[in-house]
N, CA, C and O atoms as a CHARMM CRD file, in Angstrom:
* protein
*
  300
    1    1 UNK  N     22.40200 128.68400 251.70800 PROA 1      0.00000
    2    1 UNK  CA    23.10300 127.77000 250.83600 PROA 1      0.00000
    3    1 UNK  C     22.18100 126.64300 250.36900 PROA 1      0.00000
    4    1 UNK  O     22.01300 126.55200 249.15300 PROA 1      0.00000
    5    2 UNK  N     21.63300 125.87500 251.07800 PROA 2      0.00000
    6    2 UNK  CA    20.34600 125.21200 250.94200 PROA 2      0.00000
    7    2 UNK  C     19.14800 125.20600 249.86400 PROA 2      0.00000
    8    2 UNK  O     18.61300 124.29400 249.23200 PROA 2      0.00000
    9    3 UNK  N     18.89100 126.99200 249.92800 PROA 3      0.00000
   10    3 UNK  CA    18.04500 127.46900 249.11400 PROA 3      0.00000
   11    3 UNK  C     18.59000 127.74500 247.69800 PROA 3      0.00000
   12    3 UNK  O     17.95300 128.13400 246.72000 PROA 3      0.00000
   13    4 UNK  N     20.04600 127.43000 247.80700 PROA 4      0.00000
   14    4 UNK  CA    20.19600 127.97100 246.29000 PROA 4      0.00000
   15    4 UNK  C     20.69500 126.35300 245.59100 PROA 4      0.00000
   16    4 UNK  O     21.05500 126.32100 244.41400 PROA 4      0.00000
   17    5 UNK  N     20.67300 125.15100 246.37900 PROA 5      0.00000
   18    5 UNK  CA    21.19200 124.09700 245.88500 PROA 5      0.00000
   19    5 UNK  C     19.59500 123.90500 245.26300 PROA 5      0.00000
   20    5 UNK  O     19.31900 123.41300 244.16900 PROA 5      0.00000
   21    6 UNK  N     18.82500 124.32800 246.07300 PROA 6      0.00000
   22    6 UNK  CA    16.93000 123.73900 245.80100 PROA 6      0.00000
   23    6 UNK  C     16.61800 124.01100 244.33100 PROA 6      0.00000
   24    6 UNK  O     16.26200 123.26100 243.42300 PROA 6      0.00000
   25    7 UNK  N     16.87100 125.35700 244.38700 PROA 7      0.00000
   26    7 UNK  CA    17.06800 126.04800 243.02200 PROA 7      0.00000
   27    7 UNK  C     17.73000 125.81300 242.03300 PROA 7      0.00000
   28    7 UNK  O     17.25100 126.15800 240.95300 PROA 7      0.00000
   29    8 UNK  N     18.83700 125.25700 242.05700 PROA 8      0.00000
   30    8 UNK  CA    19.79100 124.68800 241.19900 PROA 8      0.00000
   31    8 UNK  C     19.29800 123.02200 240.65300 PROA 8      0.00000
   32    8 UNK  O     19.54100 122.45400 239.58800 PROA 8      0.00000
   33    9 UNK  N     18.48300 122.53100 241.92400 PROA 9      0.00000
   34    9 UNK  CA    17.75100 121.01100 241.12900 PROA 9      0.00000
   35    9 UNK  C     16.83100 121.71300 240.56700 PROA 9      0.00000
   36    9 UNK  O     16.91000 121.72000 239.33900 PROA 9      0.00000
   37   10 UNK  N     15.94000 122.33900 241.04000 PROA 10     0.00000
   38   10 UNK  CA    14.65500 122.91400 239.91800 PROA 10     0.00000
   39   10 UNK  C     14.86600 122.97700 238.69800 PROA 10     0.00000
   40   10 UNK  O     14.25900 122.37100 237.81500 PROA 10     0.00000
   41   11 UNK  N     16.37100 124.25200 238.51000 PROA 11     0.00000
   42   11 UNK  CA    16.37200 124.71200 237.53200 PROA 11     0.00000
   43   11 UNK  C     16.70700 123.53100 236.33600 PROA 11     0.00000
   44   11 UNK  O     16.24900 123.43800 235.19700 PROA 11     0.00000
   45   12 UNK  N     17.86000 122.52100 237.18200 PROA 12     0.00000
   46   12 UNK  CA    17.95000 121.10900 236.48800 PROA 12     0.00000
   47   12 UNK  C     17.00500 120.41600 235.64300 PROA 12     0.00000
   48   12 UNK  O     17.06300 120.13300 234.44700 PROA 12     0.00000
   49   13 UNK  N     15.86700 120.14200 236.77400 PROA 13     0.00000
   50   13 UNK  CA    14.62500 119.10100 236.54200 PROA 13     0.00000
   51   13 UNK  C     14.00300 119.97200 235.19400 PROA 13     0.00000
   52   13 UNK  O     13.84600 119.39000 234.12000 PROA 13     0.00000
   53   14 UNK  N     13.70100 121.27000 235.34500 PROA 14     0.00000
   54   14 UNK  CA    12.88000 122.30000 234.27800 PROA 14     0.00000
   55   14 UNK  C     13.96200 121.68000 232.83600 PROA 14     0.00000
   56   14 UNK  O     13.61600 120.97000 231.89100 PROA 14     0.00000
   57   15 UNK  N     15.12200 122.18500 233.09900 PROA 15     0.00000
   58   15 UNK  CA    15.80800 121.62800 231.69200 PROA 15     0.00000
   59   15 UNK  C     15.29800 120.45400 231.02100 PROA 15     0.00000
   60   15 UNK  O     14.73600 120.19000 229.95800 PROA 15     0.00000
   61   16 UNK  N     15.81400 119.70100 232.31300 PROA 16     0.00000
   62   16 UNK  CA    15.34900 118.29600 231.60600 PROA 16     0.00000
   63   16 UNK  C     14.46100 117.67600 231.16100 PROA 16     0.00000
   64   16 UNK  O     14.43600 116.73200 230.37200 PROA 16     0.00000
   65   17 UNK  N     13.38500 118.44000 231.89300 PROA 17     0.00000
   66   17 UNK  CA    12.11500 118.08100 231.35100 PROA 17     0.00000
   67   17 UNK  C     11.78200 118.34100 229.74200 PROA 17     0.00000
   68   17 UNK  O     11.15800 117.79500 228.83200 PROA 17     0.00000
   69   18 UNK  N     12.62100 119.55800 229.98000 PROA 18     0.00000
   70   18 UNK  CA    12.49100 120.62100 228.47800 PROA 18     0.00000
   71   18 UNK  C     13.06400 119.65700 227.54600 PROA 18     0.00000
   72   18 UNK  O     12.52900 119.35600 226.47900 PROA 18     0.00000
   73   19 UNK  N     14.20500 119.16100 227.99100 PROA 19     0.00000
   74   19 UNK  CA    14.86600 118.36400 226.70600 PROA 19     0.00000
   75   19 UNK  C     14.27900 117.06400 226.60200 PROA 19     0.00000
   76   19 UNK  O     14.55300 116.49300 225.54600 PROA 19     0.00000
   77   20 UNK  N     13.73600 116.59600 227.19400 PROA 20     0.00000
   78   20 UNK  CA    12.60700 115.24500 227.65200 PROA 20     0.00000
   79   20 UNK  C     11.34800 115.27600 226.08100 PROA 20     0.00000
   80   20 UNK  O     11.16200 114.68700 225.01600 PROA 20     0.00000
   81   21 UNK  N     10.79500 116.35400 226.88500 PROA 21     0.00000
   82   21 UNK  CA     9.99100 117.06100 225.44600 PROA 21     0.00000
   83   21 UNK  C     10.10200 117.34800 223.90000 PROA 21     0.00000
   84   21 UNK  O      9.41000 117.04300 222.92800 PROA 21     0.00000
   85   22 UNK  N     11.03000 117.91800 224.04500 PROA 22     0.00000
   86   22 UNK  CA    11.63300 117.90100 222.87700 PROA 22     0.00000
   87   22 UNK  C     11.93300 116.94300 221.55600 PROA 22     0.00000
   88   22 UNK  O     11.75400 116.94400 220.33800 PROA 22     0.00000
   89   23 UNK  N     12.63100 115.94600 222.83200 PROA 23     0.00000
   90   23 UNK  CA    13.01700 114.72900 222.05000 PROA 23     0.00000
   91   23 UNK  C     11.53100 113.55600 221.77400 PROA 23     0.00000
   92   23 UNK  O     11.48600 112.67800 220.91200 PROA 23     0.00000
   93   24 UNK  N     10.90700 113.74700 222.35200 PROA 24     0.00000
   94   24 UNK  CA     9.99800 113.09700 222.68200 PROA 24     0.00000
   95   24 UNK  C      8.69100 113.33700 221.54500 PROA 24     0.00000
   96   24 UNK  O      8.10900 112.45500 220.91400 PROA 24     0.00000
   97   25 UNK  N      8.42800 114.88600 221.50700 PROA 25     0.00000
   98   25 UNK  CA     7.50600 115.12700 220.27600 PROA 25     0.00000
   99   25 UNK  C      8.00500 115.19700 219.04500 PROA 25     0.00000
  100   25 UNK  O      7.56900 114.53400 218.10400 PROA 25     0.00000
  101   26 UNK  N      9.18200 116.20400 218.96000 PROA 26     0.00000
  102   26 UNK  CA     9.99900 116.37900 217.80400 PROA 26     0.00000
  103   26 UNK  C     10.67300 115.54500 217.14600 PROA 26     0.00000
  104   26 UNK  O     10.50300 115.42100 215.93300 PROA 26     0.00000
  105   27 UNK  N     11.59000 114.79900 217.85100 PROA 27     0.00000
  106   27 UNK  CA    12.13900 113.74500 217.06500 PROA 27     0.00000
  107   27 UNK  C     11.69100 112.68300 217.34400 PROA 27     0.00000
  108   27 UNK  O     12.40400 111.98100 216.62800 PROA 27     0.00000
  109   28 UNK  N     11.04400 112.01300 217.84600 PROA 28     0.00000
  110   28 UNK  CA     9.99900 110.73100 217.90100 PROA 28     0.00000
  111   28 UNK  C      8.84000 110.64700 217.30300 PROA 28     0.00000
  112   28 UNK  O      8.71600 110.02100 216.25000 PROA 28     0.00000
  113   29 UNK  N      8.02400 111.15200 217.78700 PROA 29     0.00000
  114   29 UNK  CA     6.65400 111.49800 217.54100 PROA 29     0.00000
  115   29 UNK  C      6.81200 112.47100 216.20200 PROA 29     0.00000
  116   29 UNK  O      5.91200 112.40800 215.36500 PROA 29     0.00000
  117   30 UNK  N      7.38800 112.93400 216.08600 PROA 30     0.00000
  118   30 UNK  CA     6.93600 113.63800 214.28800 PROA 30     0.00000
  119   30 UNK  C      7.26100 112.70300 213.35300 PROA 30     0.00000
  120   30 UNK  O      6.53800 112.91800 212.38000 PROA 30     0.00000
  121   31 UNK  N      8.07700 111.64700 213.12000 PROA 31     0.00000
  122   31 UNK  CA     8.82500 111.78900 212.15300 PROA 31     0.00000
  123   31 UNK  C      7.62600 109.98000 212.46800 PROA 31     0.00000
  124   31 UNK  O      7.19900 109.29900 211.53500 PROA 31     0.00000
  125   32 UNK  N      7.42900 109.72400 213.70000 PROA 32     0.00000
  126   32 UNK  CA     6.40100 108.27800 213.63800 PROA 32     0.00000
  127   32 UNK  C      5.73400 109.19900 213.15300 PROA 32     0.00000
  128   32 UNK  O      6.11500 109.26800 211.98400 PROA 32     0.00000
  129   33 UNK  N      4.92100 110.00200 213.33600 PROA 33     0.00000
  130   33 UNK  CA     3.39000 110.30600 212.81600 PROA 33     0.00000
  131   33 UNK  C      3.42500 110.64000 211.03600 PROA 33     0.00000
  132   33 UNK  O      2.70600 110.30900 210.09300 PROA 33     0.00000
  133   34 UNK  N      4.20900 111.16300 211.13300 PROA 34     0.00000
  134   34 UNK  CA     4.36800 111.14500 209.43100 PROA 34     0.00000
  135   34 UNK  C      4.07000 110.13700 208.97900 PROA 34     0.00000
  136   34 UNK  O      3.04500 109.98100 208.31600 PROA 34     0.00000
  137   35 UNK  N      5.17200 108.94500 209.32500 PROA 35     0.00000
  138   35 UNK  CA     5.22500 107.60500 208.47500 PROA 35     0.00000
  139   35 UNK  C      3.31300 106.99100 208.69200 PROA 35     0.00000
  140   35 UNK  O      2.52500 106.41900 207.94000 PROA 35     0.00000
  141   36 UNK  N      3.26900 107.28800 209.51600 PROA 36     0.00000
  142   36 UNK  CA     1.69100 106.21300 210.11000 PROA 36     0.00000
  143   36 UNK  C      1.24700 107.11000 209.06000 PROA 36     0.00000
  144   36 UNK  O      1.14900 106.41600 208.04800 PROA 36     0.00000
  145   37 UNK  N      0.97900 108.12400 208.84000 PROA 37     0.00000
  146   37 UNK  CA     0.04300 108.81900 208.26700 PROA 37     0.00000
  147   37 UNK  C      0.31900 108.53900 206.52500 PROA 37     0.00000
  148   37 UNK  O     -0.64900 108.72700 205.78800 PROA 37     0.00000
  149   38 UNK  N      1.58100 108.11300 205.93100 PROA 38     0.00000
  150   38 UNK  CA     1.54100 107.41300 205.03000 PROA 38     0.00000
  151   38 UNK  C      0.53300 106.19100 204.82000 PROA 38     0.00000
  152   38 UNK  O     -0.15700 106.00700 203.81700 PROA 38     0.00000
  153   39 UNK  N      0.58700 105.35500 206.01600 PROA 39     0.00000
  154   39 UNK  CA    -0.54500 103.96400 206.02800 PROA 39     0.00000
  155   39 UNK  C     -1.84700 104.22900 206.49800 PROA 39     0.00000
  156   39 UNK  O     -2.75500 103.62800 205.92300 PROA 39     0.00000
  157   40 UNK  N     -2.15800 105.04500 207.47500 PROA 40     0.00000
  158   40 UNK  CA    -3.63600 105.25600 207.82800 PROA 40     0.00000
  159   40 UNK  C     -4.34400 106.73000 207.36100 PROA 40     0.00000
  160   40 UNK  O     -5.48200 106.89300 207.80000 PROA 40     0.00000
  161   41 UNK  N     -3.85700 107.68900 206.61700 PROA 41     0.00000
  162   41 UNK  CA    -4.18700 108.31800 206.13300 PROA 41     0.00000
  163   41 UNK  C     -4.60700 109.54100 207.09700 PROA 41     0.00000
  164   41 UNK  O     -3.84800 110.01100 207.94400 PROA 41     0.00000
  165   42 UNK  N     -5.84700 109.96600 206.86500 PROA 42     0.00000
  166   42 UNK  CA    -6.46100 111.21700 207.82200 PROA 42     0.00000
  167   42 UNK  C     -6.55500 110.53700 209.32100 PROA 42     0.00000
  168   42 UNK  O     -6.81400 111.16500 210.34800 PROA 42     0.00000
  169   43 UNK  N     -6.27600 109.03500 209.22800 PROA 43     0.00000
  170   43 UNK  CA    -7.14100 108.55400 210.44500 PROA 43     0.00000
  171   43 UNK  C     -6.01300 108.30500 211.51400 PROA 43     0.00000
  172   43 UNK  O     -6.38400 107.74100 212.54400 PROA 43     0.00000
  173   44 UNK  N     -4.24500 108.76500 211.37200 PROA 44     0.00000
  174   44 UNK  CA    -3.50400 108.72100 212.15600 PROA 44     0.00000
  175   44 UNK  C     -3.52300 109.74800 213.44400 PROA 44     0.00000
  176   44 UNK  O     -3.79600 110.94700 213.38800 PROA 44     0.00000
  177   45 UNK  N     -3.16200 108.98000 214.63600 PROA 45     0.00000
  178   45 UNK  CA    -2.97100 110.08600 215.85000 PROA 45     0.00000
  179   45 UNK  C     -1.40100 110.88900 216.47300 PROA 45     0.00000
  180   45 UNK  O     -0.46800 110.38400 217.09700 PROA 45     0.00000
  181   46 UNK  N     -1.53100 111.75600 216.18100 PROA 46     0.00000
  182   46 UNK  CA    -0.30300 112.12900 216.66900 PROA 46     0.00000
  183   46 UNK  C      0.30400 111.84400 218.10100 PROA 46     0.00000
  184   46 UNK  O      1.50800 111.87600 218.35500 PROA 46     0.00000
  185   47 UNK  N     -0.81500 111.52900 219.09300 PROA 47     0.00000
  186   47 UNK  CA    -0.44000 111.41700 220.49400 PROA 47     0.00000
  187   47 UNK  C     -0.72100 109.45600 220.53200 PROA 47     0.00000
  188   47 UNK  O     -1.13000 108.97800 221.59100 PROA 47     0.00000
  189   48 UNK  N     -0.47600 108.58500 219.41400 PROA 48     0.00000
  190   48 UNK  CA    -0.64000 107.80800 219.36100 PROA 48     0.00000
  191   48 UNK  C      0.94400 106.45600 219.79100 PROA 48     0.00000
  192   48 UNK  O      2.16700 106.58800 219.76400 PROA 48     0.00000
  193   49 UNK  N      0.07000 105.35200 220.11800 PROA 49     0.00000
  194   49 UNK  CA     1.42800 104.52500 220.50300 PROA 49     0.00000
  195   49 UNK  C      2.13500 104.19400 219.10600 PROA 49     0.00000
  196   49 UNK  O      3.36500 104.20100 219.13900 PROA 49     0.00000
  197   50 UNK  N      1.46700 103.88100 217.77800 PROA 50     0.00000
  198   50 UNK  CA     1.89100 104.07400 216.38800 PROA 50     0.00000
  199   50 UNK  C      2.64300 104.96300 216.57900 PROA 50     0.00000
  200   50 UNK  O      3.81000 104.60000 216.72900 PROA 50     0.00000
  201   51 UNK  N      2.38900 106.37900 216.66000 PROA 51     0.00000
  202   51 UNK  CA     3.78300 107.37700 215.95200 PROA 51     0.00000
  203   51 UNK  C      4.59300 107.26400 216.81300 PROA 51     0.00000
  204   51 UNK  O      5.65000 107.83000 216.53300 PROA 51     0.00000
  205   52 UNK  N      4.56200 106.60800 218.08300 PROA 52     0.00000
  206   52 UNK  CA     5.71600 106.35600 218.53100 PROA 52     0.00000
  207   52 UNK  C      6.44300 105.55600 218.46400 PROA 52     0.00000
  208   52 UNK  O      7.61000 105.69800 218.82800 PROA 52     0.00000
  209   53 UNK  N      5.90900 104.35100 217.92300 PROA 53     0.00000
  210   53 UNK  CA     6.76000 103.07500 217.38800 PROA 53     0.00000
  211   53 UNK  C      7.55400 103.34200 216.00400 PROA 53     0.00000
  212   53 UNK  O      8.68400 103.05100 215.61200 PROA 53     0.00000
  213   54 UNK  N      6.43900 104.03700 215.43500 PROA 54     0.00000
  214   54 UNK  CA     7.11400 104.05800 214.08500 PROA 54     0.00000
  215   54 UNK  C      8.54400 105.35300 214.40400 PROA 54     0.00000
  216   54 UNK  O      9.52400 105.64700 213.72000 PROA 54     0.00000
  217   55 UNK  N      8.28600 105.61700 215.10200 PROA 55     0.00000
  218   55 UNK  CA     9.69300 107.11100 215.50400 PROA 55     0.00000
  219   55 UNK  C     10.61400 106.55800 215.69600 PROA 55     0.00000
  220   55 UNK  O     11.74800 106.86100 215.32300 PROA 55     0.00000
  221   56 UNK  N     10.18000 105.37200 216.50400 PROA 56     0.00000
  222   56 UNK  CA    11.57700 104.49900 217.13200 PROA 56     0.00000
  223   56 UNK  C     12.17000 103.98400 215.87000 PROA 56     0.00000
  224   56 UNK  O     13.29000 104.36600 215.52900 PROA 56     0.00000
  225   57 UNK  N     11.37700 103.00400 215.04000 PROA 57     0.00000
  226   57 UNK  CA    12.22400 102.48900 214.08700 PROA 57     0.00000
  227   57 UNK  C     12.44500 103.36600 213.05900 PROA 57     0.00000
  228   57 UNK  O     13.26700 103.02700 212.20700 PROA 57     0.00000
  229   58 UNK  N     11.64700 104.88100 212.91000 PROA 58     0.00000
  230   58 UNK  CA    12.50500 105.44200 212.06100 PROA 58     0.00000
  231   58 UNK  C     14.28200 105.59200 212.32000 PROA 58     0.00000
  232   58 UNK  O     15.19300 105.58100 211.49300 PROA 58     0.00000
  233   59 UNK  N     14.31100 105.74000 213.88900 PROA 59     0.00000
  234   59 UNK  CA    15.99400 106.15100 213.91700 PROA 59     0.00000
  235   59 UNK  C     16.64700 105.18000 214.18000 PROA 59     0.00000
  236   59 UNK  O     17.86500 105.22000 214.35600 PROA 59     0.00000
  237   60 UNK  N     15.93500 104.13000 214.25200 PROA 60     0.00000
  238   60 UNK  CA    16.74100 102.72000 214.17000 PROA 60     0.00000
  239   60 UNK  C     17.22700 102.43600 212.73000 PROA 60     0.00000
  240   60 UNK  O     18.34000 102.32400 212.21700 PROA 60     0.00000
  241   61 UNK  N     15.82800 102.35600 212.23500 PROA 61     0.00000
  242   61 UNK  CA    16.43400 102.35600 210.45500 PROA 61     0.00000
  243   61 UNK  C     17.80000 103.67500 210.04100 PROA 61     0.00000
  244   61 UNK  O     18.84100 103.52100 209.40200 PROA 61     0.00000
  245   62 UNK  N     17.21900 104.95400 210.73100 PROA 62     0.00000
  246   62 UNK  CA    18.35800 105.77400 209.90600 PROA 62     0.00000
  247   62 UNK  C     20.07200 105.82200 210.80500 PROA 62     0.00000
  248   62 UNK  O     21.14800 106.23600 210.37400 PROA 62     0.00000
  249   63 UNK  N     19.71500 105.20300 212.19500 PROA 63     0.00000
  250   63 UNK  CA    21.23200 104.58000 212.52300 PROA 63     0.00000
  251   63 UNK  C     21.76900 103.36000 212.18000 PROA 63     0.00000
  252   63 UNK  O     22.98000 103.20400 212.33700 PROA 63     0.00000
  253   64 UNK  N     20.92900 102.24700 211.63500 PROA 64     0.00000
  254   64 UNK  CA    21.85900 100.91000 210.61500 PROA 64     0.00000
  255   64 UNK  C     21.89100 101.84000 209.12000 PROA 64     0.00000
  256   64 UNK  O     22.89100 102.08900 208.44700 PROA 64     0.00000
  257   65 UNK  N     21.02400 102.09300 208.95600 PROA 65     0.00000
  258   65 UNK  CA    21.72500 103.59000 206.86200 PROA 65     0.00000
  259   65 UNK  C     23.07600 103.67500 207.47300 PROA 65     0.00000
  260   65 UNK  O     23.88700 102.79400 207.18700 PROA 65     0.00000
  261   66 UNK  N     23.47900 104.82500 208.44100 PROA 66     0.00000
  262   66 UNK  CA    24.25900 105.60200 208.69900 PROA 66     0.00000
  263   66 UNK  C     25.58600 104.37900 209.03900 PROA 66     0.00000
  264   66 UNK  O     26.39400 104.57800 208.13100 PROA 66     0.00000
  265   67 UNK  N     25.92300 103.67200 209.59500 PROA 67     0.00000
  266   67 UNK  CA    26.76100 102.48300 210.22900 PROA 67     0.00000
  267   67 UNK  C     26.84100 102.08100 208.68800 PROA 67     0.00000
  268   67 UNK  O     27.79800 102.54400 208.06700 PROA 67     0.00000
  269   68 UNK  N     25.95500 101.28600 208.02000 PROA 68     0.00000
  270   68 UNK  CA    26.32600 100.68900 206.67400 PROA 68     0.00000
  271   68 UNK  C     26.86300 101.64700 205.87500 PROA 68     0.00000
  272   68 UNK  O     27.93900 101.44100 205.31400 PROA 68     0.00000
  273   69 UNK  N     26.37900 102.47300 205.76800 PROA 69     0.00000
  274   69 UNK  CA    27.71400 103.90400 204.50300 PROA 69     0.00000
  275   69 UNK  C     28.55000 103.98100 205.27400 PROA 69     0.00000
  276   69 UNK  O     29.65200 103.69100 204.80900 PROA 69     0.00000
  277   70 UNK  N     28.53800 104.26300 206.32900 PROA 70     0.00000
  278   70 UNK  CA    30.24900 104.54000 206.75400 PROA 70     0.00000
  279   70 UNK  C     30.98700 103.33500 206.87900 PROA 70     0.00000
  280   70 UNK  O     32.21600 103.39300 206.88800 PROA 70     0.00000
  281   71 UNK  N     30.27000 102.01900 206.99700 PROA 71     0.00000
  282   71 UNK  CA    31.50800 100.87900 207.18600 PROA 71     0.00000
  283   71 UNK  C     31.90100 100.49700 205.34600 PROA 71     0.00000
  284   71 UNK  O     32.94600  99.94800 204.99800 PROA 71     0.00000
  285   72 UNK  N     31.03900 100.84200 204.59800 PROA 72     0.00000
  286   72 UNK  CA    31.14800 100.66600 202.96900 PROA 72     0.00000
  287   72 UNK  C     31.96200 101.83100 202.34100 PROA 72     0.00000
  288   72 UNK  O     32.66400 101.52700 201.37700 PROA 72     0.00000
  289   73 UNK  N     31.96400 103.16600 202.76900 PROA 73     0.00000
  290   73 UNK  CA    32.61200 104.13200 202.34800 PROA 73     0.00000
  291   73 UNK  C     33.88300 104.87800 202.61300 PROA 73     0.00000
  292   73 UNK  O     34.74000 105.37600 201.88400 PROA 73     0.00000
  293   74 UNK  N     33.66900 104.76100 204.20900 PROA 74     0.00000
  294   74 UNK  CA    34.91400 105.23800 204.71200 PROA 74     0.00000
  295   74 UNK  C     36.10800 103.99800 205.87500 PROA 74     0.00000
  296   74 UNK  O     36.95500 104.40700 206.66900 PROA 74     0.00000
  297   75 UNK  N     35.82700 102.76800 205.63600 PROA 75     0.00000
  298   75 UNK  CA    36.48500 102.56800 206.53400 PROA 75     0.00000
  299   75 UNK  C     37.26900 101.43000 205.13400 PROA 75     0.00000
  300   75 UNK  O     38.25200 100.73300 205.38300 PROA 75     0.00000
């Protein structure tokens, strides 16, 4: 019983890690590295603290967009 709870955190931690990743390159880190690469050109890093700042405020910016149309449109 032991051995299959062990297994059951593994299999947990592996997920999470997975979804850790995910969120982390894909929707952070791509969408910063894009924008940087608008301002620094060839000379942006993808594994950089830039594309990660700029990731953050990309979905900061596109969750106040999203809040302002819906409090202007639908409420």
């Amino acid at each position: 019983m032991e051995d299959i709870l062990v297994l059951l955190l593994r299999l947990l931690g592996v997920i999470a890690q997975g979804v850790f990743y995910f969120v982390m390159e894909f929707l952070i880190k791509g969408p910063g590295y894009l924008i940087h690469r608008l301002f620094a050109g060839k000379h942006a890093d993808p594994e950089g603290l830039f594309a990660f700042v700029f990731g953050i405020l990309f979905w900061v910016v596109v969750g106040f967009v999203c809040y302002f149309v819906y409090k202007a449109f639908l409420s």
